[in-house]
N, C-alpha and C positions, 0 to 999 in steps of 0.2 A: 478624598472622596469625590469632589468634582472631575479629575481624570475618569474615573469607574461611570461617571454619568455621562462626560461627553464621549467616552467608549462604547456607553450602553445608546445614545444618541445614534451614534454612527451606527451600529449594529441594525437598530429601528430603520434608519435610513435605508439599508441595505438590502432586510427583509423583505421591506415594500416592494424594494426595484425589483427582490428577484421573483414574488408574488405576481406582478403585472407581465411574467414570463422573461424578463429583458436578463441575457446571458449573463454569468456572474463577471465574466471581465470587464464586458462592457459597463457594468453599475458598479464595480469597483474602478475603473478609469474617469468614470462618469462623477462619480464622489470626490476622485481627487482632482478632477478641474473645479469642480463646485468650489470644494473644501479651497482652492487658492485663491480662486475670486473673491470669495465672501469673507475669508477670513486672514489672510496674507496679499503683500505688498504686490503687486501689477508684476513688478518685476521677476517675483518668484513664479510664475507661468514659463519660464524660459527654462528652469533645471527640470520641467518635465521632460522637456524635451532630449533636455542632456541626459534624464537619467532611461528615458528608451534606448537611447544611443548609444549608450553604453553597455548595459542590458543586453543589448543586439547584437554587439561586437563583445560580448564578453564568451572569452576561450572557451572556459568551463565548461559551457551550454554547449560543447559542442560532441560532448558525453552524453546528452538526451538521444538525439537519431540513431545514434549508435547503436545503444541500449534497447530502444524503439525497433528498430529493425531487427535486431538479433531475435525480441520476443515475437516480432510480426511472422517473420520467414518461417520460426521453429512453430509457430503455431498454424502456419499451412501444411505442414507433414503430419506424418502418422504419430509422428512424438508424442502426445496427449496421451491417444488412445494405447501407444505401445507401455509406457509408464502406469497409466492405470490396469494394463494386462498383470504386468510383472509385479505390482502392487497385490493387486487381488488375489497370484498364484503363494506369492510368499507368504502372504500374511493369513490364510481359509484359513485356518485351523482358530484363530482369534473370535470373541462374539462380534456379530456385526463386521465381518471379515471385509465386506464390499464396502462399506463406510471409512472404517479405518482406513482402506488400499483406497480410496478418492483424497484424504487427506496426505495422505501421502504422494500421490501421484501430484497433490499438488504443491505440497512443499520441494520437490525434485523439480516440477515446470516451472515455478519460483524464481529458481537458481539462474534461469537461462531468459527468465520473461522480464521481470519489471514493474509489473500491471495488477493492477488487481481483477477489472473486467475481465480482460484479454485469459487471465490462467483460468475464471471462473466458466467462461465459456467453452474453451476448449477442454478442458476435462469432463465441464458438467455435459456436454456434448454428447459422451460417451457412457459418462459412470451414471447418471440419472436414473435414463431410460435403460439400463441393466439393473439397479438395485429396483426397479421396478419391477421388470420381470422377473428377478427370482422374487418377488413375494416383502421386498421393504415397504416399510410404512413409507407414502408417499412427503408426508413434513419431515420425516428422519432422512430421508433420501436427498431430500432440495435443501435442508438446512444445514447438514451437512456439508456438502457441494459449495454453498453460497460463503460460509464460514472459511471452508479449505480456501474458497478461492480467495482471501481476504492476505495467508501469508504471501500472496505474490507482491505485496509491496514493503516486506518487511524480512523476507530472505532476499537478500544483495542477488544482484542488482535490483533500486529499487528508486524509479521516477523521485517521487514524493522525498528520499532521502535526499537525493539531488537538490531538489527544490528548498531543503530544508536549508542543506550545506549552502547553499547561493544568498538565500535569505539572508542568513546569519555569517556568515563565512566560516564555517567551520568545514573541516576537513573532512570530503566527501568519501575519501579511504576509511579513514576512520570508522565513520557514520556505515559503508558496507560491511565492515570487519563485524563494528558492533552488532548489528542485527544478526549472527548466525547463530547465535547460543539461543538469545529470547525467539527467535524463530524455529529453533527446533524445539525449544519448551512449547510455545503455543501449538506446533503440530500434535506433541505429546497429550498436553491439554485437551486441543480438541477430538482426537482421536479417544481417550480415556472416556469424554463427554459420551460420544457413542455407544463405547461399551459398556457405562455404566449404565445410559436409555435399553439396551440390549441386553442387558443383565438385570435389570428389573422388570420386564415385561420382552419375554424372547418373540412375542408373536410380530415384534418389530422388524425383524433381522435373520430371518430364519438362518440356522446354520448349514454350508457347503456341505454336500452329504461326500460326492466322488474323491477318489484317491488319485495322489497323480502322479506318474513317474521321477526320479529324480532327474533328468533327461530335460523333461519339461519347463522344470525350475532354471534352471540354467541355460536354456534356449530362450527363456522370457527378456534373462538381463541382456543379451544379445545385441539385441535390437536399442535398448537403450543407454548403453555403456557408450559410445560418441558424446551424446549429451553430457550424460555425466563425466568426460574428461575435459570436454569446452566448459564447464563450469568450475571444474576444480580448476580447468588451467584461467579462466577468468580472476574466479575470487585469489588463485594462489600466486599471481603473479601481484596483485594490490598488497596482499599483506605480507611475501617477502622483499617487497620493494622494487621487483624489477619493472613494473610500468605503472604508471600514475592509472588512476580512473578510464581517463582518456582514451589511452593508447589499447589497454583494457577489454575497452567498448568497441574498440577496431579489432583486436584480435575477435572478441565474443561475435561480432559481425560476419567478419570474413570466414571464421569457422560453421555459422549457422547457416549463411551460404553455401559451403563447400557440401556439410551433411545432407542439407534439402537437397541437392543438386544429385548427391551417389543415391539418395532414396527416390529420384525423377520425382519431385513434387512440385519445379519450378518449370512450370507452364508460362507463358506468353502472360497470360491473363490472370492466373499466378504473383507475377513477378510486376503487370500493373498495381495489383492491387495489394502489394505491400508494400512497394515508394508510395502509393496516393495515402494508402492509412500512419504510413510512416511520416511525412509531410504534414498531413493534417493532425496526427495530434504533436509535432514537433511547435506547430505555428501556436495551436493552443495552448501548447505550456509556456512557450516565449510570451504571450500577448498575456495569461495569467499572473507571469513575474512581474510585467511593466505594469500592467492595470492595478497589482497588489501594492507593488511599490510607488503607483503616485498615489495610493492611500495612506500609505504609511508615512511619507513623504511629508505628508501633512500633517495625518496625527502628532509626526516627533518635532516638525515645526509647532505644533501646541502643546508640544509638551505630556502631551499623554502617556506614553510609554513611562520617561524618565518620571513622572507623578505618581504614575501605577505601583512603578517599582518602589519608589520612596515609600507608598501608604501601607504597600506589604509588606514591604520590612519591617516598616515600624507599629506595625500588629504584634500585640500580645500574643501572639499564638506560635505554637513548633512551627517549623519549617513543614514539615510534611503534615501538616492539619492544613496549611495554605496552600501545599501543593493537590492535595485531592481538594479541595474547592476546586483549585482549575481544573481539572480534570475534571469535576463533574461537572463546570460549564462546560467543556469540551463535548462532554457526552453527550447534555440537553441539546447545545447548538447542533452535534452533529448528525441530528433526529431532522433538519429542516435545509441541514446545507450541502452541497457538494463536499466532499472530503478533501479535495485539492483546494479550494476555495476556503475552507475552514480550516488549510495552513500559512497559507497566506496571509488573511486578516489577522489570527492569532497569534502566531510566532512572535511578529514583531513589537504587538503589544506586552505579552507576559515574559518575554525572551528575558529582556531585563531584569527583571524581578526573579527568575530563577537562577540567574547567574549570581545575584547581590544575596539571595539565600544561602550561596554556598553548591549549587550544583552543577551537575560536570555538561555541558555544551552537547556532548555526544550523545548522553545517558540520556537529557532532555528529549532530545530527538528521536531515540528511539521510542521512548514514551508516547511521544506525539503521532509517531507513526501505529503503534498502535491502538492510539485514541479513533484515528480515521479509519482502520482496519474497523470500529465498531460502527462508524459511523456508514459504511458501508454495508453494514447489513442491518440499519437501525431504520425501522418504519419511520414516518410513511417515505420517504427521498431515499433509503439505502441504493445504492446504484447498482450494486450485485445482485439486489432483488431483482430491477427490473432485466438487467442481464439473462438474468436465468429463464426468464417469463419470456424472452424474444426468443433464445436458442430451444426451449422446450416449450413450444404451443399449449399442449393439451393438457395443463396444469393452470389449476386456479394462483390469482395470488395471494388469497389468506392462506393457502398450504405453504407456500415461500417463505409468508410473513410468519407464519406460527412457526411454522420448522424452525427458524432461526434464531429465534428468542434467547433459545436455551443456549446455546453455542456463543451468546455473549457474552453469558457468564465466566467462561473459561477467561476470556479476553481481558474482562475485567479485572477479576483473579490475578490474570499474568502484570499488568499495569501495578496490584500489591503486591507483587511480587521484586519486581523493578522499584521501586521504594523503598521497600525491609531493605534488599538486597541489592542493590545498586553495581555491582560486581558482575554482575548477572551479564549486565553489556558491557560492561568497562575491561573485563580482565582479558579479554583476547587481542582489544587494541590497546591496551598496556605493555601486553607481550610483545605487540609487532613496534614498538619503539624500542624497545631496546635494545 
């Protein structure tokens, strides 16, 4: 019980820093200098330093840019808006045809991005202000959008998984393999969510009246069939074994250059300003891993973690009654926190205690990345909100915040899902072992 206080301590601590506006790395780096003066040896201020160091120069991390780039470049071209064309054609005949074709458009950008903002922008770019015009409810429109854009860190390639696998060291293949099944269930999920808003009240979603040739249909995927072979050849080269993560994230690079480049998208100033966004958030995930790890650094010198884990195992309770507790602190927290931020602090404390439960390292993760997937569209800090609110001016933000609501539930749903069924993520990187 004292772990869970001096957890819930450090948490207090945290909140404050990030209330006074001070960036979450810096109040997390900030904690773990605290945390070694006040409460360890003078000496132990020196494995900070070694564990930036390391950190720095650690290979892995060198899968982030990669990944970064490949979503940066693909999301300067017409990619977006060609994928929600070919969505929207395929799918008219469905309720709420434009809804459905946004969430799919962005489980397809997904593949090739990374990010959760970065897919939510460039589609919501596009599909917003069209399900606007034809006559959608304006919160079915933007919560939708906001939702879709949430699989983009949970269809491989995806930052946050990275961050997970480095945390813990669990294998970042894996960790991609896993997320394709639970990421096309949540597309499913949230697309269903639509038509079932759309199928109880049609004046949401009015239906596609025109007919359209079959000519049409097949001139749509045209334009986005490159994409989707740089992503098959991405994810398919991780899970027959023929290149690590790494190597991977250079293929998916050098391919997303090559398409931008036959589509003329990479202008001058173009091509500045996806190394400057590339760069910058490469630095920010680096400095988030080291600022995360000299908190943790400390908490596991007090003992926290290994306390946490001992006091929840030795709870009376199932396994999976202690696992939705975490998840529902997961959820509360991630109502106040960054989502990147609320991997970071969390992992390394509950890590242990679900491994000592008896669950699988990968399964965990993918869970977790769907927990930030909520926390990303979860009032008042969801960061997909305000995404949406900067690329689409002329929308208030309680239609964002309300639209979105609903589209959590699915999320949540899928998390009991991943629970009952555990298989759900485990059986495709089971298969790629053997």
């Amino acid at each position: 019980m004292e772990a869970l206080l001096g957890f819930s301590a450090f948490l207090a601590a945290m909140l404050a820093l990030l209330a006074t506006g001070t960036p979450v790395a810096v109040a997390m780096g900030l904690l773990g200098v605290l945390g070694v003066l006040l409460f360890l040896p003078a000496a132990a201020i020196t494995q900070l330093a070694t564990i930036a160091f390391a950190q720095s120069a650690n290979f892995v991390l060198v899968v982030v840019p990669l990944f970064v780039l490949m979503g940066e470049v693909l999301a300067a071209t017409s990619i977006g808006r060609d994928l929600f064309t070919a969505a929207q054609i395929w799918l008219r005949r469905l309720p709420a045809a434009l809804a459905v074709g946004t969430v799919i458009a962005c489980a397809c950008f997904a593949a090739v991005c990374g990010s959760s903002p970065v897919t939510a922008a460039t589609i919501g770019a596009m599909a917003v202000p069209e399900m606007i015009a034809k006559g959608y409810d304006r919160r079915l429109a933007l919560g939708v959008t906001a939702a879709g854009g949430t699989l983009g860190i949970l269809i491989p390639p995806s930052i946050p998984m990275i961050l997970y696998g480095v945390i813990t060291e669990t294998s970042i293949g894996a960790l991609f393999i896993a997320g394709i099944v639970p990421g096309i269930l949540m597309a499913a999920m949230l697309s269903g969510t639509a038509v079932w808003k759309a199928w109880r009240n049609p004046a949401l979603a009015p239906q596609a009246g025109e007919a359209l040739a079959a000519r049409e249909r097949w001139t749509s995927l045209r334009s986005v069939l490159p994409v989707m072979l740089l992503a098959l050849a991405v994810l398919g080269s991780i899970y027959t074994g023929i290149a690590t993560p790494t190597e991977a994230g250079a293929v998916g690079a050098v391919g997303a250059i090559v398409i931008a480049a036959a589509l003329r998208s990479l202008g001058r100033e173009t091509i500045l300003r996806v190394f400057d966004n590339t760069a910058r958030t490469t630095a920010m995930f680096i400095l988030l891993i080291i600022a995360g790890l000299f908190s943790a650094f400390v908490l596991a010198r007090l003992g926290i973690p290994q306390a946490t884990a001992k006091f929840l195992v030795e709870l009376e309770l199932a396994p999976w009654v202690i696992l939705v507790l975490i998840n529902l602190l997961l959820v509360i927290l991630g109502m106040f926190m960054d989502p990147m931020s609320l991997m970071v602090i969390i992992v390394p404390v509950f890590f242990p205690a679900v491994v000592a439960l008896g669950y699988d390292p990968v399964w965990f993760g993918v869970v977790i990345t769907i927990n930030i997937e909520i926390a990303a569209i979860s009032p008042p800090v969801g960061f997909n909100l305000f995404v949406l609110k900067t690329v689409i001016r002329d929308v208030d933000m309680k239609d964002i915040v309300m639209g979105s609501l609903i589209f959590m539930v699915p999320l949540v749903l899928g998390i009991g899902l991943l629970i009952a069924w555990p298989e759900i993520a485990l059986y495709l990187p089971r298969l790629m072992l053997k």
